[in-house]
FIDOZA-953585 format. One record per residue (C-alpha): residue number from 1; x, y, z. Coordinates in pm, whole numbers, always signed. Last residue first. Layout:
BEGIN
> NUM|X|Y|Z
...
This chain:
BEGIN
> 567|-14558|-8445|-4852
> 566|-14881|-8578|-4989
> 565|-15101|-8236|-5035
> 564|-14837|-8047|-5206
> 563|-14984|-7758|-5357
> 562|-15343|-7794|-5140
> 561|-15112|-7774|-4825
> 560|-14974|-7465|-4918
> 559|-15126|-7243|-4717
> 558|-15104|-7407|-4408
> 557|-14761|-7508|-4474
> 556|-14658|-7190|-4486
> 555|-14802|-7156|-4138
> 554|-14646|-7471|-4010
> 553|-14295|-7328|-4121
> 552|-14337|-7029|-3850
> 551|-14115|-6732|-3952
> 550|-13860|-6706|-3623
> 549|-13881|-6308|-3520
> 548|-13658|-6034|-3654
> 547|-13924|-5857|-3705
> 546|-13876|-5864|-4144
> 545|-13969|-6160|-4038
> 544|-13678|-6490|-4017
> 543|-13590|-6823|-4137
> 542|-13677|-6735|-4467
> 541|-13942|-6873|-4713
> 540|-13981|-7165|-4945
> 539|-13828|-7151|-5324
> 538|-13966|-7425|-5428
> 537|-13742|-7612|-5630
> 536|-13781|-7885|-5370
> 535|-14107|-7884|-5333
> 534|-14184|-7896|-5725
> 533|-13957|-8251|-5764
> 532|-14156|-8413|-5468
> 531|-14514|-8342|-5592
> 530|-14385|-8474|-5908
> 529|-14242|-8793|-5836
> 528|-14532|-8807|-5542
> 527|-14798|-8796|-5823
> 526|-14607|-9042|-6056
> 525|-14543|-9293|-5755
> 524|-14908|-9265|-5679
> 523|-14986|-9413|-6042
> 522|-15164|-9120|-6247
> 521|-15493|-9200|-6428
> 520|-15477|-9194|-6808
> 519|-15728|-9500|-6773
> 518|-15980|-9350|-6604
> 517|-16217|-9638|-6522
> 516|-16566|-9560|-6494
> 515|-16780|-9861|-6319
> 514|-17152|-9894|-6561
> 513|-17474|-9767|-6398
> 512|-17324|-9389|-6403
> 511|-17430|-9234|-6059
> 510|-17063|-9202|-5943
> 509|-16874|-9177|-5662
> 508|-16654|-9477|-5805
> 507|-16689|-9720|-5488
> 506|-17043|-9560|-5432
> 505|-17194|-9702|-5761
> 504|-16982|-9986|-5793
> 503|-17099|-10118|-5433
> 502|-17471|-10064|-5582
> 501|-17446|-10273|-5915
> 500|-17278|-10573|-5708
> 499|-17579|-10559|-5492
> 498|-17838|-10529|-5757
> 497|-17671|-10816|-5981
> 496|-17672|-11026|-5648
> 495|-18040|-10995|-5559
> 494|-18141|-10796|-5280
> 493|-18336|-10984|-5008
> 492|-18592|-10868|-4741
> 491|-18686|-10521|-4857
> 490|-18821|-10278|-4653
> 489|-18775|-10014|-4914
> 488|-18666|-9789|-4605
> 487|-18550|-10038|-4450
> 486|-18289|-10212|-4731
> 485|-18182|-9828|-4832
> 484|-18046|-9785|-4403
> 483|-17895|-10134|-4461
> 482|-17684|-10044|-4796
> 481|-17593|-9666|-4642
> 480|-17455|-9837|-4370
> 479|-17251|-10052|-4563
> 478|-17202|-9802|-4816
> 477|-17027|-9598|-4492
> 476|-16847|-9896|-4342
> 475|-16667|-9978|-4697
> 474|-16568|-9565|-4724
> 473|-16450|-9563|-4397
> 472|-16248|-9865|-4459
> 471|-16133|-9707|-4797
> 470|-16030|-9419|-4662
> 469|-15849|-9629|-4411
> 468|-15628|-9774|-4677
> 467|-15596|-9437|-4896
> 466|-15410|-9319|-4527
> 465|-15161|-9597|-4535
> 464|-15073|-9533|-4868
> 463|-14994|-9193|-4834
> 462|-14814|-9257|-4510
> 461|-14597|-9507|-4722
> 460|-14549|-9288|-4976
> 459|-14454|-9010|-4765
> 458|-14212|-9250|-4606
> 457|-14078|-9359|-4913
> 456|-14026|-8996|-5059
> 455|-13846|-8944|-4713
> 454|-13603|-9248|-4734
> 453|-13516|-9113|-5138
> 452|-13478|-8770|-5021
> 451|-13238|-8852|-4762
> 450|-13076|-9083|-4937
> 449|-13012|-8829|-5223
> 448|-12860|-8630|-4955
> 447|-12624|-8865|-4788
> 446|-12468|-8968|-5084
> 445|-12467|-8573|-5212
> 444|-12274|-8510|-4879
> 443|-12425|-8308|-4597
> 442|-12451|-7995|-4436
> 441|-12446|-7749|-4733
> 440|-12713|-7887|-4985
> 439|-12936|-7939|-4662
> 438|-12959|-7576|-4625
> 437|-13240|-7527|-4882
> 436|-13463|-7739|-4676
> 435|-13373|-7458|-4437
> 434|-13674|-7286|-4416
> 433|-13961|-7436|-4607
> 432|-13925|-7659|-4351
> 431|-13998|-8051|-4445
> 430|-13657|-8109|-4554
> 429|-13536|-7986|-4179
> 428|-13787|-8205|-4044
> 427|-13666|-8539|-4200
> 426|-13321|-8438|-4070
> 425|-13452|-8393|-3765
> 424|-13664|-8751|-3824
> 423|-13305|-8932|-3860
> 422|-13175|-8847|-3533
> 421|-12853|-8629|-3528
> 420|-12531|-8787|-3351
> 419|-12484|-9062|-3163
> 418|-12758|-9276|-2966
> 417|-12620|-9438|-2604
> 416|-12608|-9794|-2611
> 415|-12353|-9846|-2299
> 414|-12091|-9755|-2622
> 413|-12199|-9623|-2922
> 412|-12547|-9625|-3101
> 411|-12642|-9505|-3433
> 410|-13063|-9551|-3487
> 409|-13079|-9626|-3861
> 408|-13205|-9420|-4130
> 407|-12896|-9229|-4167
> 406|-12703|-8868|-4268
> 405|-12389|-8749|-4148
> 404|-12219|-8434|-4011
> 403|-11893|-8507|-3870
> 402|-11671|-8678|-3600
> 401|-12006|-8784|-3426
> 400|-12257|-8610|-3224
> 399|-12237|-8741|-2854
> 398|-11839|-8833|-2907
> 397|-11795|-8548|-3091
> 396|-11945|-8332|-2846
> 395|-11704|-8467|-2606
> 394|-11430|-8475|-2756
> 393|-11459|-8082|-2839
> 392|-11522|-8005|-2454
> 391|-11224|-8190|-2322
> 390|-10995|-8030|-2594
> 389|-11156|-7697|-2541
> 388|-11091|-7691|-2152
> 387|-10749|-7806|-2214
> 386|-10685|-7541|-2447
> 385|-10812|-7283|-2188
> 384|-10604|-7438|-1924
> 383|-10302|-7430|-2144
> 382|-10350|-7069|-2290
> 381|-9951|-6985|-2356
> 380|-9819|-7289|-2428
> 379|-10136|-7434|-2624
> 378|-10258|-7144|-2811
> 377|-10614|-7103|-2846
> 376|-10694|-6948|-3198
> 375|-10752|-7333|-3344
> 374|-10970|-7478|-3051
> 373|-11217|-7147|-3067
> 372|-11286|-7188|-3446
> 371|-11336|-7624|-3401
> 370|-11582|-7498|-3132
> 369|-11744|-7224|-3347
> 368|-11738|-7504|-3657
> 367|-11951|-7778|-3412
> 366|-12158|-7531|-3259
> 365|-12282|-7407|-3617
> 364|-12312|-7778|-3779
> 363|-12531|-7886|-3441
> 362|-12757|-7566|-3493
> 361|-12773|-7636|-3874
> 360|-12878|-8010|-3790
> 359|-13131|-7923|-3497
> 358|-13301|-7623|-3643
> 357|-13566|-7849|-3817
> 356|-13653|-7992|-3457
> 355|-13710|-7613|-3347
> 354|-14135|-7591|-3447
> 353|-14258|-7325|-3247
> 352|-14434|-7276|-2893
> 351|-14239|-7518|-2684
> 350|-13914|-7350|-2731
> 349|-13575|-7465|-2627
> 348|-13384|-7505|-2958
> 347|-13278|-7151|-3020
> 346|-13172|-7142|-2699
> 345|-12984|-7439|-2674
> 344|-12781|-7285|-2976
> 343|-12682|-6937|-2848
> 342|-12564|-7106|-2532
> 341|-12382|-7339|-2704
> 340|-12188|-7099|-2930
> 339|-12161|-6838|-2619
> 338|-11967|-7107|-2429
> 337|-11582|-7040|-2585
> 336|-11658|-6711|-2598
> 335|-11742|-6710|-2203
> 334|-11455|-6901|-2189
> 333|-11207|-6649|-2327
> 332|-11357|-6368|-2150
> 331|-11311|-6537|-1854
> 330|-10971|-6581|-1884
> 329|-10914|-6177|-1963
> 328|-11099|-6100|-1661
> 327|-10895|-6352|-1448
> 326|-10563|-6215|-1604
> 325|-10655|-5879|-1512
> 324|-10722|-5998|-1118
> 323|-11019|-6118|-960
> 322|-11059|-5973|-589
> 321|-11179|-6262|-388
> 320|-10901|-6181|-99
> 319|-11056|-5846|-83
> 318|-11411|-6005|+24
> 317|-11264|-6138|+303
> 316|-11077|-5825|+419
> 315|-10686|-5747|+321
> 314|-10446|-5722|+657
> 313|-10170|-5473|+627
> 312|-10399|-5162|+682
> 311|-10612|-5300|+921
> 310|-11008|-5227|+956
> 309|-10959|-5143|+607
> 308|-11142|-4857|+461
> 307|-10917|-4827|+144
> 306|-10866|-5177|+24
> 305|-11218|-5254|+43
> 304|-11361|-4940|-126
> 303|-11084|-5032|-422
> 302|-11222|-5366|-400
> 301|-11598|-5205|-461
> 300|-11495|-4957|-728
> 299|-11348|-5261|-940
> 298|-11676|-5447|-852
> 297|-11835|-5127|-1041
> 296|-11605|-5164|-1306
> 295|-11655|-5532|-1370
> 294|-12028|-5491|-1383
> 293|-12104|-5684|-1734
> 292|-11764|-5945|-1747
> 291|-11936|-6063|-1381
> 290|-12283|-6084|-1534
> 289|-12132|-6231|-1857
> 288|-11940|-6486|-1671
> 287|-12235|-6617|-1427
> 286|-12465|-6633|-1698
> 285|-12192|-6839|-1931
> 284|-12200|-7058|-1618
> 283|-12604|-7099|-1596
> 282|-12601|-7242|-1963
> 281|-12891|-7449|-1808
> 280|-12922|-7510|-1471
> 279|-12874|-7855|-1348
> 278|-12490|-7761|-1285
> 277|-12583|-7418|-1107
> 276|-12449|-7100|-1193
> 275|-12493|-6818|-948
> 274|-12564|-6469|-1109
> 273|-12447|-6136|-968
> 272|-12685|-5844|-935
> 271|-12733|-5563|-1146
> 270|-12837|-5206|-1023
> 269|-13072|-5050|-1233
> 268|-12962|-4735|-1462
> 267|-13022|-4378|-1420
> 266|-12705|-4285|-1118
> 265|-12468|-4505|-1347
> 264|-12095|-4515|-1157
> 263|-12233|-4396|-860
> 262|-12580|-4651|-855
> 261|-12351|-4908|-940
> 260|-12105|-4872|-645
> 259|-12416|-4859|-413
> 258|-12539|-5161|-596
> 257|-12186|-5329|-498
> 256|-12166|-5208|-178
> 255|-12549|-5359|-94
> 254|-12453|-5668|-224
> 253|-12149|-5731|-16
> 252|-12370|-5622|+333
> 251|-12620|-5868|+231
> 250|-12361|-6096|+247
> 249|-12424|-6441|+140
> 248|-12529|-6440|-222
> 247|-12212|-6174|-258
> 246|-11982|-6439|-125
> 245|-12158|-6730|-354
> 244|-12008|-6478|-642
> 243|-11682|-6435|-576
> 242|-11647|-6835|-508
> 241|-11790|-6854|-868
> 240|-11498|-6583|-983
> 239|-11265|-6805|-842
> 238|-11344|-7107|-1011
> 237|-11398|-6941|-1348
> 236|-11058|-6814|-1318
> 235|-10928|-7128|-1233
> 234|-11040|-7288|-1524
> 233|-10912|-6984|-1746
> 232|-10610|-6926|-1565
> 231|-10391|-6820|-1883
> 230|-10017|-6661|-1788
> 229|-9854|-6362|-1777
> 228|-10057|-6206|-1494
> 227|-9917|-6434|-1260
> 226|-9799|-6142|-983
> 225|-10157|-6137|-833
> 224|-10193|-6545|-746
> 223|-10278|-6791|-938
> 222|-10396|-7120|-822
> 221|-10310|-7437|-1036
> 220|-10531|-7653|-1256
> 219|-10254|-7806|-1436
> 218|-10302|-8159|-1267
> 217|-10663|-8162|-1251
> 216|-10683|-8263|-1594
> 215|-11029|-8176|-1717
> 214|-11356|-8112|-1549
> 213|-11385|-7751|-1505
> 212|-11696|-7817|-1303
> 211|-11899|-7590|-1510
> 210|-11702|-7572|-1779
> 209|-11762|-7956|-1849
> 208|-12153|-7872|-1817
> 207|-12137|-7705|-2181
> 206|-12078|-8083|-2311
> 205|-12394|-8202|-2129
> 204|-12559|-7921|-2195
> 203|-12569|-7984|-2557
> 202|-12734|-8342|-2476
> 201|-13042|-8187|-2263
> 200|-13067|-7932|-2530
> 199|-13101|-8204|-2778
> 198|-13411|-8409|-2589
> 197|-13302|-8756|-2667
> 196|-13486|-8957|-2924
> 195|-13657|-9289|-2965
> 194|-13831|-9354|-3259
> 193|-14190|-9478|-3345
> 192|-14318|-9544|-3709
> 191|-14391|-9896|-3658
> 190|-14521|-9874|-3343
> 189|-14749|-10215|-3322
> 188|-14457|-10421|-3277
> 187|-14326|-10257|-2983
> 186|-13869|-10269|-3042
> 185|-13868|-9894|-2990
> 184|-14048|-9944|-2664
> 183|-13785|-10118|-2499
> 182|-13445|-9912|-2639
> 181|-13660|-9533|-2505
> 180|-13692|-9740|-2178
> 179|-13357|-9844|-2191
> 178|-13237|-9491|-2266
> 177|-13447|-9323|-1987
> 176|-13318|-9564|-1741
> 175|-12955|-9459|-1818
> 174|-12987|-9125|-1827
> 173|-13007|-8948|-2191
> 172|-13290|-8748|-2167
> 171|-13652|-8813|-2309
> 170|-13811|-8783|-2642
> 169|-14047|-8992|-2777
> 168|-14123|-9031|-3141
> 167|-14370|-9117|-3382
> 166|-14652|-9300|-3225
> 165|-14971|-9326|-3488
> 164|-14918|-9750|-3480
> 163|-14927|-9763|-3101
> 162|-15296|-9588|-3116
> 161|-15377|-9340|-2834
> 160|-15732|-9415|-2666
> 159|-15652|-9222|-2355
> 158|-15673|-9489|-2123
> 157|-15501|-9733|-2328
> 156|-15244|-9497|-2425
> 155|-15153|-9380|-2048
> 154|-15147|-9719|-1930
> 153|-14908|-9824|-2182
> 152|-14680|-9532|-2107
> 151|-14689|-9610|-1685
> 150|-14598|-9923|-1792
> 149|-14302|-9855|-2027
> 148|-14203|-9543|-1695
> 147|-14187|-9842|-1433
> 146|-14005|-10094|-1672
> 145|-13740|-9827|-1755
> 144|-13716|-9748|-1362
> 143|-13850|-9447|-1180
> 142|-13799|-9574|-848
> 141|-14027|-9848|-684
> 140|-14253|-9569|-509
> 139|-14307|-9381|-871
> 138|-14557|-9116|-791
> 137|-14702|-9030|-1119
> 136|-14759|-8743|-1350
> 135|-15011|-8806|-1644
> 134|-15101|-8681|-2009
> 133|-14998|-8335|-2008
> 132|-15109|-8204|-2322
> 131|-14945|-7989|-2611
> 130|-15057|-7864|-2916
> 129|-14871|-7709|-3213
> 128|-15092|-7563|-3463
> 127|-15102|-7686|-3832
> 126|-15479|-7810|-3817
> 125|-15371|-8000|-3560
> 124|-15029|-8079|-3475
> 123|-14935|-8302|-3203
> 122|-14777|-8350|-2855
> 121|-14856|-8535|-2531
> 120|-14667|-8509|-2208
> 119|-14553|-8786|-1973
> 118|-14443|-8699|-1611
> 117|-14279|-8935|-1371
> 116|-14202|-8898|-1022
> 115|-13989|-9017|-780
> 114|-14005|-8941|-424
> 113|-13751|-8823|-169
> 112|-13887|-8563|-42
> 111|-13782|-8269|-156
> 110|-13910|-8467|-514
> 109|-13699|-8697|-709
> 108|-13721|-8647|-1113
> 107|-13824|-8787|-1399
> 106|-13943|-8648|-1744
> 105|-14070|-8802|-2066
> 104|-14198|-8619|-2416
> 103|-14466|-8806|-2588
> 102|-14495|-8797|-2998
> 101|-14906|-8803|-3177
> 100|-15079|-8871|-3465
> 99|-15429|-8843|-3383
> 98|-15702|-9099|-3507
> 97|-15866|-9005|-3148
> 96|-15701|-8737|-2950
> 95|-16040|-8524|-3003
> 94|-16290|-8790|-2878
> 93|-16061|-8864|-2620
> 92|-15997|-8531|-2491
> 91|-16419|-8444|-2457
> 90|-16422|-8746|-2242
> 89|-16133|-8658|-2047
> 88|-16267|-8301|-2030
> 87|-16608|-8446|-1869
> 86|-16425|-8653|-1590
> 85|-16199|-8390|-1491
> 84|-16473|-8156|-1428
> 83|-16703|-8373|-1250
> 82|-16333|-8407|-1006
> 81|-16299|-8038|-1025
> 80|-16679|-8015|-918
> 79|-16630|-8301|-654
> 78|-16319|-8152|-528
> 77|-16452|-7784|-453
> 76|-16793|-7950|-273
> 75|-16548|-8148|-53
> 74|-16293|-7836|+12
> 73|-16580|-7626|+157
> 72|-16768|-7424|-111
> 71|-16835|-7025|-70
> 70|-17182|-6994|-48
> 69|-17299|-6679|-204
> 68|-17664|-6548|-107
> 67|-17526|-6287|+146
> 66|-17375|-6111|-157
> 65|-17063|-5941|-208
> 64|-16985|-5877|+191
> 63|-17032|-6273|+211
> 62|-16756|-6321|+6
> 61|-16502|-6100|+196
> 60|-16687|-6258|+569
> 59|-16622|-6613|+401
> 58|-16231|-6576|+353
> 57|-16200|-6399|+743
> 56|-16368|-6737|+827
> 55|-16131|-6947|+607
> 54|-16365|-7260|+516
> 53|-16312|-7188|+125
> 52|-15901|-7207|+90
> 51|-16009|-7589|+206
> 50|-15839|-7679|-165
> 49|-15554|-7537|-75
> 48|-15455|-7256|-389
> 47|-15280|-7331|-699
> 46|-15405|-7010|-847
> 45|-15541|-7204|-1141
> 44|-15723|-7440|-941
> 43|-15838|-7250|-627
> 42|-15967|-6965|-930
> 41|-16133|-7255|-1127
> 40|-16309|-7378|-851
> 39|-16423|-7003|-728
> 38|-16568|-6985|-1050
> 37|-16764|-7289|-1101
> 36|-16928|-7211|-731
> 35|-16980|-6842|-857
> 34|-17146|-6993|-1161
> 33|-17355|-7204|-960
> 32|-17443|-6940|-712
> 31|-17529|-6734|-926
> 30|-17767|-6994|-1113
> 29|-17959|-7011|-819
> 28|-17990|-6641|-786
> 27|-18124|-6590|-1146
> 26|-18341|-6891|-1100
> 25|-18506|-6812|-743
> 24|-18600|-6445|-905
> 23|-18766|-6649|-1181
> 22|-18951|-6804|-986
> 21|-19082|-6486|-822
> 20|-19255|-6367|-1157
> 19|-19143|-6084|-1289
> 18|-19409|-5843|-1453
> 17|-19343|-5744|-1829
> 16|-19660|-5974|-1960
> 15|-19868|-5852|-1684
> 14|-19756|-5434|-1748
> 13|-19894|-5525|-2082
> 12|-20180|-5660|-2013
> 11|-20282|-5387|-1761
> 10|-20186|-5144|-2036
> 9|-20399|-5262|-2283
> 8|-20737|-5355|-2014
> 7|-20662|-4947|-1970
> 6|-20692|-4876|-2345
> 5|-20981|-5096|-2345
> 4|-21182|-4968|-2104
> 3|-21077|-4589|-2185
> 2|-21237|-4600|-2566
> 1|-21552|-4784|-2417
């Protein structure tokens, strides 16, 4: 009896353990879904052709995996991105909703011929910077103001983005890009929205002049060898770009110039030279510094030149780009004369950490190195270099103003351009526990105290604003509460007493039968008065780790949030 049942046991258990074939089917069916999701993700983030799955010699690799595995065809591939698309639009709604929210805008013409435009979303979310791209579009009637406006409006209807959470939009400084940033300024709905340009965009637009060494063409002159007395800075930089597209042409040039490297420095990596390019940013300091960088090894290359010519009284091409000591010593000059703005749209182009605080002590920075450089240069000696400055100083003045000044109002010049710092950087740079401290030094005490005072109304205003739809979603909450009560005592009236009883109930979060007033309550100009006055004796944190890296302000404030909850 003993044996039947310990052998009924095991034949139970061996039952309950057994696979069914079913579930075989499953397992490989949902393989093949999750290779399918897979491979759609790989054509997608690879940037791969979308019919990447009808290669033959593609299906043999898969098929060596697993003879089960069908790789999709380009139709299967877009339906699942396109099932894809739909679901994280959904899921981006939901999250983008009640969002406050700036756009970023950028146009340009494709190798063939067609304009696009691309908006991008940004916000912070539980003090983390986030960043979507909303929509890229084929413009066919040119990216125009109107064109880009529509293409907005479409993009926050779709998306569920309220006018009145826009705060800025940033953009360059062409022409269409202003009047669309001047159209949607004046939306009724946006009440908090500005219009700014991108400040990198705007820096390079003075470093640009030393591209193209556009200043008076009258004393640009070529120098030859025995003009060693005098400056050649613009011409300098001309010849030593010349130099350069030489090298980008001749393999044969770049190969003597590693080899000269590699026997000056045996253990270090051959450097090559740098092209600048007008679009490019600070791509002319680049060119400079790389040039400045290997001077001794194109030294060794003239020399090479000059001593295995095919003809001793005739110098070779590459000879007759042979910069001379007065070309070095230019070219120092104007790659100190660019460092300033090179150092400075680098500090502002970052996506991943808040740089709109920098703005003001970045402008105040290029603005004194420039002022520096125009001082030491002297004007008989240095023309072309003083020139250079001259052109370069006017203008950034004319693009940031004569001087460092404070205002709530959009300053615009002539054609409507904006001039000089927009309002919310210097909104931003009170907000960061880094250089709110700074402000003391950049501007007036006029400007200052309106600063604060503009800001205290804003947070006010925000403050207010947000108490307001507390109080909606408060109202639609008791009135939900107030019809789920009325079925569940399935009730058909409530008399007025009962009614009036209930709304003061939830109104004051209280159980008490009779309203509590607090009359030692604080007004919200009390709170803010004192919220504001312990910020700014705070004594915030540094601009830098002990790493040398930028200390993130949105981390402070996630800590202190609870301390100053308004601001």
């Amino acid at each position: 009896q003993k044996k039947i049942e310990i052998e009924a046991a095991t034949k139970s258990v061996a039952a309950s353990t057994q696979l069914s074939i079913s579930s075989f089917a499953c397992n490989i069916s949902s393989a093949k879904v999750e290779f399918k999701r897979k491979f759609a993700q790989w054509v997608l983030e690879q940037s791969m052709p979308l019919n990447v799955g009808e290669s033959p010699t593609f299906i043999r690799m898969i098929k060596a995996l697993g003879s089960q595995l069908v790789v999709p065809d380009h139709n299967s591939t877009k339906d699942l991105l396109y099932s894809k698309k739909v679901e994280t639009t959904s899921k981006l709604r939901s999250y983008l909703k009640s969002k406050f929210y700036s756009i970023t805008c950028d146009h340009w013409t494709s190798y063939a011929h067609e304009n696009y435009g691309a908006l991008t979303l940004h916000l912070i979310d539980n003090f983390v910077l986030k960043t979507f791209v909303l929509s890229c579009v084929k413009h066919p009637n040119g990216t125009t103001a109107p064109e880009v406006e529509a293409q907005l409006v479409v993009d926050l209807t779709s998306w569920g983005l309220e006018k009145g959470r826009f705060i800025a939009a940033v953009t360059d400084t062409a022409s269409n890009m202003n009047a669309f940033g001047v159209s949607i300024s004046s939306w009724r709905e946006a009440v908090f929205l500005r219009h700014h340009y991108c400040a990198d965009h705007v820096l390079q637009l003075t470093a640009v002049k030393a591209y193209s060494g556009e200043v008076d063409q009258s004393i640009i002159r070529h120098v030859g060898e025995d003009d060693e007395g005098e400056d050649t800075s613009i011409s300098s930089v001309k010849k030593a770009r010349a130099l350069v597209s030489f090298f980008h042409s001749s393999c044969i040039a770049t190969e003597k110039l590693s080899q000269a490297q590699k026997r000056l420095n045996p253990a270090g990596t051959p450097l090559k030279l740098v092209q600048d390019v007008k679009t490019r940013w600070w791509s002319t300091h680049d060119l400079i510094e790389r040039i400045l960088e290997v001077r001794e090894a194109l030294e060794a290359v003239f020399a090479d030149e000059f001593r295995f010519r095919d003809s001793q009284n005739v110098p070779t091409q590459l000879e007759k780009l042979k910069l001379t000591e007065s070309d070095y010593d230019s070219l120092k000059n104007v790659e100190f004369v660019l460092k300033p703005l090179r150092k400075a749209q680098k500090a502002l182009e970052g996506e991943k950490y808040v740089n709109i605080s920098l703005l003001p002590l970045v402008i105040n920075e290029v603005r004194s190195q420039l002022g520096l450089c125009e001082g030491a240069v002297d004007q008989d000696t240095q023309q072309d270099l003083y020139q250079l400055l001259c052109v370069m100083v006017d203008d950034f003045k004319d693009r940031w103003g004569e001087s460092m000044h404070y205002s709530n109002e959009v300053v615009r010049a002539s054609r409507r351009r904006q001039v000089g710092i927009p309002t919310y950087s210097f909104w931003a740079t009170a907000l960061d526990p880094r250089t709110k401290k700074k402000l003391s030094k950049l501007l007036n005490a006029e400007d200052l105290t309106q600063l604060w005072l503009d800001l205290y109304e804003a947070v006010k205003h925000f403050t207010e604003l947000q108490e307001v739809e507390e109080q909606q979603q408060q109202q639609q909450q008791n009135e939900e509460e107030q019809r789920r009560r009325q079925q569940q005592q399935q009730q058909e009236q409530l008399d007025r007493a009962r009614i009036t009883t209930c709304n003061n109930n939830f109104l004051a979060n209280s159980d008490d039968d009779e309203e509590y007033v607090n009359e030692d309550a604080l007004t919200i100009e009390e709170i803010l008065e004192a919220e504001f006055k312990a910020y700014k004796g705070d004594r915030g944190r540094p601009m830098f780790s002990t790493g040398g890296a930028y200390n993130n302000p949105l981390d402070w404030w996630r800590i202190y949030a609870d301390k100053y909850p308004n601001i």
